[in-house]
N, C-alpha and C positions, 0 to 999 in steps of 0.2 A: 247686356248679357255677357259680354266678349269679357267684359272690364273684373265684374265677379269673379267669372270660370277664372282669372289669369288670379285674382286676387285668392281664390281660395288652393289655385296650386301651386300659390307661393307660400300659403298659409301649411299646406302640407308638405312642403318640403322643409320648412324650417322645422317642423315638429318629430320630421323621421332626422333629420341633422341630430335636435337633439336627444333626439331619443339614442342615437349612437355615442353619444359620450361618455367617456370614464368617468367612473363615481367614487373618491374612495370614502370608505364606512370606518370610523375607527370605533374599537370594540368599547374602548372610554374618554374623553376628550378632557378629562385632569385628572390628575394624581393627588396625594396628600400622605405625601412623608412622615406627617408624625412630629414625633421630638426626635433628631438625630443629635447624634454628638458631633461637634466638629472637633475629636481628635480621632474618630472613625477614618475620618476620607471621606471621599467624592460619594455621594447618593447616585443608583441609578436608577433609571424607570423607563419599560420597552413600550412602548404606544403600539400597537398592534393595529392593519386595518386589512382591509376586502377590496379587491376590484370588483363591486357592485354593478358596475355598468357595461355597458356594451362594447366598447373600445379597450385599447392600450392607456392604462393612464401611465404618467411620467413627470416624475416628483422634479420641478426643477433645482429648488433649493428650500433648505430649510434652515431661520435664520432664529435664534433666542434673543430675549429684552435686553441680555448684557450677557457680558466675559464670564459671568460666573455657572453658566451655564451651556456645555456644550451640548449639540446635539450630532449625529450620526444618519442616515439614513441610506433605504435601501436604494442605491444609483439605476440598476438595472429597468426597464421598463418592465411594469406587474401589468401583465396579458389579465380580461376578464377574467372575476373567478379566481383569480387568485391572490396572495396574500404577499403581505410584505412589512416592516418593521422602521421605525424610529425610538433610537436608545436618546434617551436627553440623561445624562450627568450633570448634577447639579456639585459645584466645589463651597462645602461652607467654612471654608478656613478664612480666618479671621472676619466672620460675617456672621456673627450672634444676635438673634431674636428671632422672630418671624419672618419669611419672605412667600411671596409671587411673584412670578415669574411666566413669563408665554413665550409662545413656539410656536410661528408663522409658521405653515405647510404650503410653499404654492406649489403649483403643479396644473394640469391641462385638463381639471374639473371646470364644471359647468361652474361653479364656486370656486372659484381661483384662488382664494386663500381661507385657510383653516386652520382655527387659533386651537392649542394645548397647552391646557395649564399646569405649574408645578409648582407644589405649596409645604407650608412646615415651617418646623420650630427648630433652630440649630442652637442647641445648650451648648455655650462658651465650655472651653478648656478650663480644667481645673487652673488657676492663678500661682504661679512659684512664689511662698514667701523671702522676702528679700530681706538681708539681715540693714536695720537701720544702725547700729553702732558696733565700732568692731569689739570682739570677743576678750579682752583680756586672759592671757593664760592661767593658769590658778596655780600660785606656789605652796609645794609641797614640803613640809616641816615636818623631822622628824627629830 
């Protein structure tokens, strides 16, 4: 009996543990850009999310697939209930076609990491035509 009783309030102490942990909610977990231009600039997109859970959560880092994608986020600890933000800029200079791309969240969720996606079509720069032979002046006769 002793064995149970110890086993079931170990059983509930791990379940009020977690039940006290940060959760964070993002409002969407990918984006989709579109067709941007890459002589626009940098694309951005704010990931918006909730302290859902019971605790302080606390974003430790948030890391993007490559260089061509920065992200930002909110440093502060987001107390329950409250809200907080990651801006990911996407750079499509000199990076025409399609891309996807992800954005690791870790942080002190029960779920230690949590992937966002960011996606689109980067329509190359108009191309400069290049003169192939030189111009010969035009003589004028009068």
């Amino acid at each position: 009996m002793k064995k149970y009783s110890f086993l079931l309030v170990c059983l509930v102490l791990s379940l009020t543990a977690m039940a006290q942990k940060p959760v964070i909610n993002f409002k969407v977990t990918s984006h989709d850009f579109g067709k941007i231009n890459e002589s626009d600039g940098p694309a951005t997109f704010i990931f918006g999310f909730t302290n859902t859970g019971k605790a302080t959560l606390v974003i430790n880092r948030v890391q993007a697939s490559c260089g061509c994608t920065t992200p930002s986020y909110t440093k502060e600890p987001v107390e329950a209930g409250k809200k907080g933000e990651i801006t990911v800029t996407y750079n499509p200079l000199n990076r025409p076609g399609a891309f996807t791309k992800t954005i690791t969240v870790y942080s002190n969720d029960s779920i230690e990491q949590k992937v966002l996606i960011i996606k689109g079509e980067v329509i190359p720069k108009p191309t400069v035509p290049t003169a192939s032979a030189p111009v010969s002046p035009v003589m004028n006769k009068h």
